[in-house]
TISE-303535 format. One record per atom (N, C-alpha, C): residue number from 0; residue in one letter; atom name; x, y, z. Coordinates in steps of 0.05 Angstrom, whole numbers. Last residue first. Layout:
nr:NUM; rest:a; atom:CA; c1:X; c2:Y; c3:Z
...
% end
This chain:
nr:80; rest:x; atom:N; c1:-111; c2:-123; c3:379
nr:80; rest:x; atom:CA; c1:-111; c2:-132; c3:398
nr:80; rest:x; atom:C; c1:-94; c2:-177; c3:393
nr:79; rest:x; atom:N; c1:-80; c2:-92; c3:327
nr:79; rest:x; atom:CA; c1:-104; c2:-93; c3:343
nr:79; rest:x; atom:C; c1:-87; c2:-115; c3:375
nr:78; rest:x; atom:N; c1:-51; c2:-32; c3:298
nr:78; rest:x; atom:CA; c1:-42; c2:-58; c3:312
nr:78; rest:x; atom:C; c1:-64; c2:-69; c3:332
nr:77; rest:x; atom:N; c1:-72; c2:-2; c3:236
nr:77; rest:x; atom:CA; c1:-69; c2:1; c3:269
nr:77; rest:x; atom:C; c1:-62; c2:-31; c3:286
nr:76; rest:x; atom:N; c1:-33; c2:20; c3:189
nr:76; rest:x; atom:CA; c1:-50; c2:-4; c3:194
nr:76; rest:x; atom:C; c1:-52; c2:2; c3:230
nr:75; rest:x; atom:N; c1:-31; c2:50; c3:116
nr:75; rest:x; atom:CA; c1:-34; c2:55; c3:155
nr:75; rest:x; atom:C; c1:-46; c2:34; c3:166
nr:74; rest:x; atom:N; c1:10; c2:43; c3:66
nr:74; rest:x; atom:CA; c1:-14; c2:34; c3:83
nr:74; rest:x; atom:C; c1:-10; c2:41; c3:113
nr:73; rest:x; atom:N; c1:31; c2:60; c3:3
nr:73; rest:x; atom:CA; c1:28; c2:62; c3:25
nr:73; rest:x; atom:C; c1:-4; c2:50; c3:42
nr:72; rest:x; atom:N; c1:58; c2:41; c3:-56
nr:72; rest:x; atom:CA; c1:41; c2:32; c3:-37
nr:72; rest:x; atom:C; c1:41; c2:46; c3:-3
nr:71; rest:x; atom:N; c1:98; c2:80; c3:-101
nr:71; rest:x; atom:CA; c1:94; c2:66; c3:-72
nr:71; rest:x; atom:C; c1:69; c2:68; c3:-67
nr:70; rest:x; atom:N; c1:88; c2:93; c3:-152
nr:70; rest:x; atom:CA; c1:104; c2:76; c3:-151
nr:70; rest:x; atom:C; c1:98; c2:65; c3:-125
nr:69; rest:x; atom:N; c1:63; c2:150; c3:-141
nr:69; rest:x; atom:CA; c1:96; c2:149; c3:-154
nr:69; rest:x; atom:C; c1:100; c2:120; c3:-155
nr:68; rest:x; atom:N; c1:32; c2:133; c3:-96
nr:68; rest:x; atom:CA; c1:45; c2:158; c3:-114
nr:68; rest:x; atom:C; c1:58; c2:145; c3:-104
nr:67; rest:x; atom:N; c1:-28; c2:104; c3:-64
nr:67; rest:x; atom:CA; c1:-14; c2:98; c3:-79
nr:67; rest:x; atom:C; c1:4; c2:121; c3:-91
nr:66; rest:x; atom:N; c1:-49; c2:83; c3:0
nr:66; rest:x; atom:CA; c1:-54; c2:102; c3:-22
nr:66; rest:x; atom:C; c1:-40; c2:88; c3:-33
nr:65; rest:x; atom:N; c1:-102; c2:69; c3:46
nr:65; rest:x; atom:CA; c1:-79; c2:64; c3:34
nr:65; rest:x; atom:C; c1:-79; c2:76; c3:14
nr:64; rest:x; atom:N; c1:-118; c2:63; c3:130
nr:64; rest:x; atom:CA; c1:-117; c2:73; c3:100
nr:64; rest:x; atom:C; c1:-107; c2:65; c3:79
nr:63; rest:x; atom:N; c1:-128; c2:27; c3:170
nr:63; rest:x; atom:CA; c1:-136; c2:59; c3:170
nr:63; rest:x; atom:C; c1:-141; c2:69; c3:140
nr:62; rest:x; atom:N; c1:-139; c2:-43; c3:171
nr:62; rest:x; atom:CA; c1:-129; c2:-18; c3:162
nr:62; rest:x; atom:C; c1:-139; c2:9; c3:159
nr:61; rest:x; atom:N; c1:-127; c2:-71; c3:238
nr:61; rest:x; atom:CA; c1:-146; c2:-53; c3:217
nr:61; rest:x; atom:C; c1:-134; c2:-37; c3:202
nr:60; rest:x; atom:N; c1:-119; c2:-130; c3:263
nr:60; rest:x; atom:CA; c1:-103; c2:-106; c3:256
nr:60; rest:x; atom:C; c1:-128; c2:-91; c3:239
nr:59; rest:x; atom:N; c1:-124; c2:-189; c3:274
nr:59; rest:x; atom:CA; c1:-142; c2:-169; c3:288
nr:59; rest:x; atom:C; c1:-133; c2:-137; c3:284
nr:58; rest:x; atom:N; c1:-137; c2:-211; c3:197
nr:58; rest:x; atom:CA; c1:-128; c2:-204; c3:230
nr:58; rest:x; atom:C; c1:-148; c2:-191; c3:248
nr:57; rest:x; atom:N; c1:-161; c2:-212; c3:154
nr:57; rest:x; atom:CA; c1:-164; c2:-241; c3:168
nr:57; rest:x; atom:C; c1:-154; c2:-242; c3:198
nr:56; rest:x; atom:N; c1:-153; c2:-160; c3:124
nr:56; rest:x; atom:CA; c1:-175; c2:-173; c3:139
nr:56; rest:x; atom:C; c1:-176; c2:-202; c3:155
nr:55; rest:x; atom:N; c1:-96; c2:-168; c3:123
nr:55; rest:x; atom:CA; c1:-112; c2:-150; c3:148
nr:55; rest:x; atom:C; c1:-136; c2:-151; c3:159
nr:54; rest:x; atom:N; c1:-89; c2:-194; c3:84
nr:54; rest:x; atom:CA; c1:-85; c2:-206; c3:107
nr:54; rest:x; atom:C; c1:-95; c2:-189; c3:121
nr:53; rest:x; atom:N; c1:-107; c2:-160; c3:49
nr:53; rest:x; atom:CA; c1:-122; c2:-186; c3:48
nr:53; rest:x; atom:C; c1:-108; c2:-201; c3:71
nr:52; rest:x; atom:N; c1:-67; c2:-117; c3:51
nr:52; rest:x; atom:CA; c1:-105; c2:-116; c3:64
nr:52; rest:x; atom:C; c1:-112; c2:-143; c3:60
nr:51; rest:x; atom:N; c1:-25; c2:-148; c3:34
nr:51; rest:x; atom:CA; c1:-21; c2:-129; c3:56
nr:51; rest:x; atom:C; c1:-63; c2:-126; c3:60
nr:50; rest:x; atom:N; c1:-38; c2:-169; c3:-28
nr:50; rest:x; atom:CA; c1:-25; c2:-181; c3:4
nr:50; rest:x; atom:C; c1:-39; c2:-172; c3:24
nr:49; rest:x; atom:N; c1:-43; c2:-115; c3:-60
nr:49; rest:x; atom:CA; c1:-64; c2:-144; c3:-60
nr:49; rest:x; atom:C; c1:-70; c2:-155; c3:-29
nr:48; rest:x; atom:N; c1:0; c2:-88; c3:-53
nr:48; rest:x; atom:CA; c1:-24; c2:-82; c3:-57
nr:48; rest:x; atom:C; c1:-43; c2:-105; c3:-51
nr:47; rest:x; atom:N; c1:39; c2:-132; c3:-56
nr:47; rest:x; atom:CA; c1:31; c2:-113; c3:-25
nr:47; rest:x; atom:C; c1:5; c2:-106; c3:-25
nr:46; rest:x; atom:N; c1:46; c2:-130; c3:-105
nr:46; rest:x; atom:CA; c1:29; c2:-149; c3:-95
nr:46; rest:x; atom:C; c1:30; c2:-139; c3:-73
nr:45; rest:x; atom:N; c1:86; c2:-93; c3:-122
nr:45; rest:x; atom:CA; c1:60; c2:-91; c3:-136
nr:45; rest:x; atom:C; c1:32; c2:-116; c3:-118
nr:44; rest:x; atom:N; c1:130; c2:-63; c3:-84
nr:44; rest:x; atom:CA; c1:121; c2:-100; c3:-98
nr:44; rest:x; atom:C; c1:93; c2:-86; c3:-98
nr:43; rest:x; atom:N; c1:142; c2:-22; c3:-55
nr:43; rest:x; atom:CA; c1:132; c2:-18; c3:-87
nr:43; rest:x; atom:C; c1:135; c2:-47; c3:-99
nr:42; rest:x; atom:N; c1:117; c2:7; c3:6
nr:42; rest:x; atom:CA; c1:116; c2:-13; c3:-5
nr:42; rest:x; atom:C; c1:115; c2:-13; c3:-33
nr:41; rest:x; atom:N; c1:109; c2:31; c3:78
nr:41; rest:x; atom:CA; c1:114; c2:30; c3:55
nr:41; rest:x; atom:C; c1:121; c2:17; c3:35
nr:40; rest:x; atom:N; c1:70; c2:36; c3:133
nr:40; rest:x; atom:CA; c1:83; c2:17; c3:108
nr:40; rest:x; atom:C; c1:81; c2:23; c3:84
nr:39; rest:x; atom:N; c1:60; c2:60; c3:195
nr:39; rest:x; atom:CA; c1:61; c2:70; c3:170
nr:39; rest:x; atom:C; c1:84; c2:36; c3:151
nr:38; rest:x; atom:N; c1:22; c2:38; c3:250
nr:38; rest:x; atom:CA; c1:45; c2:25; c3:231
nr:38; rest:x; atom:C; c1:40; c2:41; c3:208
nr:37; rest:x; atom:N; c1:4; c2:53; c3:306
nr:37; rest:x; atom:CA; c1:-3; c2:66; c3:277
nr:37; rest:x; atom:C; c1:28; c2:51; c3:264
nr:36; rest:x; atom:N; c1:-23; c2:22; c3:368
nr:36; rest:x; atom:CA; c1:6; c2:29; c3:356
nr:36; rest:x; atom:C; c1:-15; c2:34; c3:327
nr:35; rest:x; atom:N; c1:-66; c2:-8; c3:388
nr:35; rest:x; atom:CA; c1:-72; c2:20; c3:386
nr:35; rest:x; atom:C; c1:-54; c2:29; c3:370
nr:34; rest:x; atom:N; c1:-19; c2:-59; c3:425
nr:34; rest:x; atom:CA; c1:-46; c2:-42; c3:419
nr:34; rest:x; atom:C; c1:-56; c2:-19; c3:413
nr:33; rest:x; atom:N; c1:55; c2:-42; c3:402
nr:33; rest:x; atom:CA; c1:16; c2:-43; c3:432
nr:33; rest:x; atom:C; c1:-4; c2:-42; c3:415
nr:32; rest:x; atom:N; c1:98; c2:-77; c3:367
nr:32; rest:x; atom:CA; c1:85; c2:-55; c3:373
nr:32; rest:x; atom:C; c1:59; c2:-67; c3:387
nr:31; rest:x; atom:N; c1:113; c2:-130; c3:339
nr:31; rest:x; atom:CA; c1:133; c2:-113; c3:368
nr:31; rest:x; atom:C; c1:117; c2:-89; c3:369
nr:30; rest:x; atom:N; c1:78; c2:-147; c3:304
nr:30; rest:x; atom:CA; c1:82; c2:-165; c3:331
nr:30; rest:x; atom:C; c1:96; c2:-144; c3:356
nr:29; rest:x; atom:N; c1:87; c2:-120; c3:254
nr:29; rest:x; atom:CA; c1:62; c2:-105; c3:282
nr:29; rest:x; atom:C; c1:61; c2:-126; c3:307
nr:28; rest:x; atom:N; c1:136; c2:-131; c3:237
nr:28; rest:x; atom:CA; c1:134; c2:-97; c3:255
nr:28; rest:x; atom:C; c1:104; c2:-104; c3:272
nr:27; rest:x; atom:N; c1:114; c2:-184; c3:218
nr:27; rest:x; atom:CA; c1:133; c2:-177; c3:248
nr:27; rest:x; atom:C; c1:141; c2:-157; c3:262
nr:26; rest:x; atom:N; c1:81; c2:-168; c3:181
nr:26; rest:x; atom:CA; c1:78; c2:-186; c3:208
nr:26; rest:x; atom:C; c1:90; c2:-181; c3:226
nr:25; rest:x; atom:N; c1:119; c2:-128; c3:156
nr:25; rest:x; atom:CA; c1:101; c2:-125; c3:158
nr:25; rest:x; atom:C; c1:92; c2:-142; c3:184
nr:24; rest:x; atom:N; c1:147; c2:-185; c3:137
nr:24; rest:x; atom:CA; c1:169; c2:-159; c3:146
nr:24; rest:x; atom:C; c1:145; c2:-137; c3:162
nr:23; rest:x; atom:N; c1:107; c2:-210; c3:101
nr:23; rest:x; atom:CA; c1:133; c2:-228; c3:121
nr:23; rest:x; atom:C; c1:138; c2:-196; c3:143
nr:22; rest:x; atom:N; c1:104; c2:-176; c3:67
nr:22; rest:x; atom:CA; c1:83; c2:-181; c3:75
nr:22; rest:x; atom:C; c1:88; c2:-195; c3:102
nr:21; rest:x; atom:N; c1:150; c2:-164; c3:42
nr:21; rest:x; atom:CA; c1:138; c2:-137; c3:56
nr:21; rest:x; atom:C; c1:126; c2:-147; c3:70
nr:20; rest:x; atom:N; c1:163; c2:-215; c3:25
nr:20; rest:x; atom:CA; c1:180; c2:-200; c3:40
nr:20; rest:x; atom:C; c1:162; c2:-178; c3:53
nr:19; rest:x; atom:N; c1:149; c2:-247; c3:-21
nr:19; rest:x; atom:CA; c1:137; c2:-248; c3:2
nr:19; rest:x; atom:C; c1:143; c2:-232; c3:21
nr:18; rest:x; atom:N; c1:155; c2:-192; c3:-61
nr:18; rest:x; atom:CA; c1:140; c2:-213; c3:-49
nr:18; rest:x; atom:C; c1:159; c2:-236; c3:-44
nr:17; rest:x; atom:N; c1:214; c2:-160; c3:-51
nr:17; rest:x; atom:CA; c1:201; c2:-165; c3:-63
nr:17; rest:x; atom:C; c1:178; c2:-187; c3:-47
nr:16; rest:x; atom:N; c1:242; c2:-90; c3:-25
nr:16; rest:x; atom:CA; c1:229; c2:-120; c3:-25
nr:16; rest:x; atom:C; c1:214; c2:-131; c3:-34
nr:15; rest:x; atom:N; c1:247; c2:-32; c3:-28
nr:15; rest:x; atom:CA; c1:273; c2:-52; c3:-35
nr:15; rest:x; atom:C; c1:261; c2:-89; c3:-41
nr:14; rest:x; atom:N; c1:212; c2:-19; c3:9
nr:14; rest:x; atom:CA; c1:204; c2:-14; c3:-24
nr:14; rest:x; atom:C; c1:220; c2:-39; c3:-27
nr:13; rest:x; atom:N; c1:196; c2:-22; c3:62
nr:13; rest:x; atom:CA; c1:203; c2:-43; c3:52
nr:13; rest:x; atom:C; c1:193; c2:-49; c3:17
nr:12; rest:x; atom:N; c1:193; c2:11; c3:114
nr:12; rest:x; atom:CA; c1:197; c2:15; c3:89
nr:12; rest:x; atom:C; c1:211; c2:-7; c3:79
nr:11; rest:x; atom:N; c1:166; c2:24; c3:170
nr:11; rest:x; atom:CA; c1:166; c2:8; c3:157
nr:11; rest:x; atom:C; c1:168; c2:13; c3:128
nr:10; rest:x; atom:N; c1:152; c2:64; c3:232
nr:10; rest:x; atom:CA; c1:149; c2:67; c3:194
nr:10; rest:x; atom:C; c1:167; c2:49; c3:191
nr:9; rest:x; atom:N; c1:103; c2:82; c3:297
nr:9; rest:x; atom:CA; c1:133; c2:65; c3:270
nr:9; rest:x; atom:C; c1:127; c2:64; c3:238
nr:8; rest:x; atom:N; c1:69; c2:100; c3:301
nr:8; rest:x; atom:CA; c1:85; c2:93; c3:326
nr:8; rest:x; atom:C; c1:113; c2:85; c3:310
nr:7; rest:x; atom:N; c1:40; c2:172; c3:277
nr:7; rest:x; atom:CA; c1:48; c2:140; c3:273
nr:7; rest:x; atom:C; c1:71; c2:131; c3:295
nr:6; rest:x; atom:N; c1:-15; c2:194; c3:299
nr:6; rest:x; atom:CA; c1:8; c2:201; c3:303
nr:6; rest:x; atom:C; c1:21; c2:164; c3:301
nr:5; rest:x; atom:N; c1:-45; c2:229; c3:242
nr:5; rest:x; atom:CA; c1:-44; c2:211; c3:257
nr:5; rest:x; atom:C; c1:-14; c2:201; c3:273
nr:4; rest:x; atom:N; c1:-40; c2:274; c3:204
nr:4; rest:x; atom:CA; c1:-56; c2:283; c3:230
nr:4; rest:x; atom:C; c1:-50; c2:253; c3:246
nr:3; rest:x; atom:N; c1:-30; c2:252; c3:148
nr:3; rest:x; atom:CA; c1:-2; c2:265; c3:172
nr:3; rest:x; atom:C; c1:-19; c2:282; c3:197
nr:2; rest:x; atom:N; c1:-83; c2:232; c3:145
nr:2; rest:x; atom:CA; c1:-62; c2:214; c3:146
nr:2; rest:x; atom:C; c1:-39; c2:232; c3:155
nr:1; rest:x; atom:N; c1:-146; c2:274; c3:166
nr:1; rest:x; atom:CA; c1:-118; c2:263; c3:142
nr:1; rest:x; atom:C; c1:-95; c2:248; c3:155
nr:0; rest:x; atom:N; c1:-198; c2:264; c3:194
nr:0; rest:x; atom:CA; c1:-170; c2:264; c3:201
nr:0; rest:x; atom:C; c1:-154; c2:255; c3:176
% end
């Protein structure tokens, strides 16, 4: 399954932001979304990169995916339990 086959519940764009912000801003989109929910995040703080999966592993969230063009970080994260 490629990444525009998934059907995302919400998108999250938080280029404009610097660390700590995406990572902050991020938490709290996947607090208001179900179980199962697809969080698209977008992201050009160079530390998101880092951030954003190194907190995912310590959750109950999974990340699906992540790329990188042009500058943005993208990540698919599913909202666990």
């Amino acid at each position: 399954m490629s990444n525009s086959d998934l059907h995302i519940s919400s998108e999250l764009d938080v280029c404009e932001l610097q660390c700590p912000m995406p990572l902050l801003k991020t938490k709290m989109a996947l607090k208001n979304l179900n179980p199962g929910d697809i969080l698209k995040v977008m992201a050009k703080d160079a530390g998101s990169s880092r951030d954003i999966p190194r907190y995912l592993e310590m959750s109950p969230h999974e990340l699906l995916d992540t790329c990188e063009s042009e500058g943005v970080f993208y990540f698919w994260i599913v909202r666990g339990n």
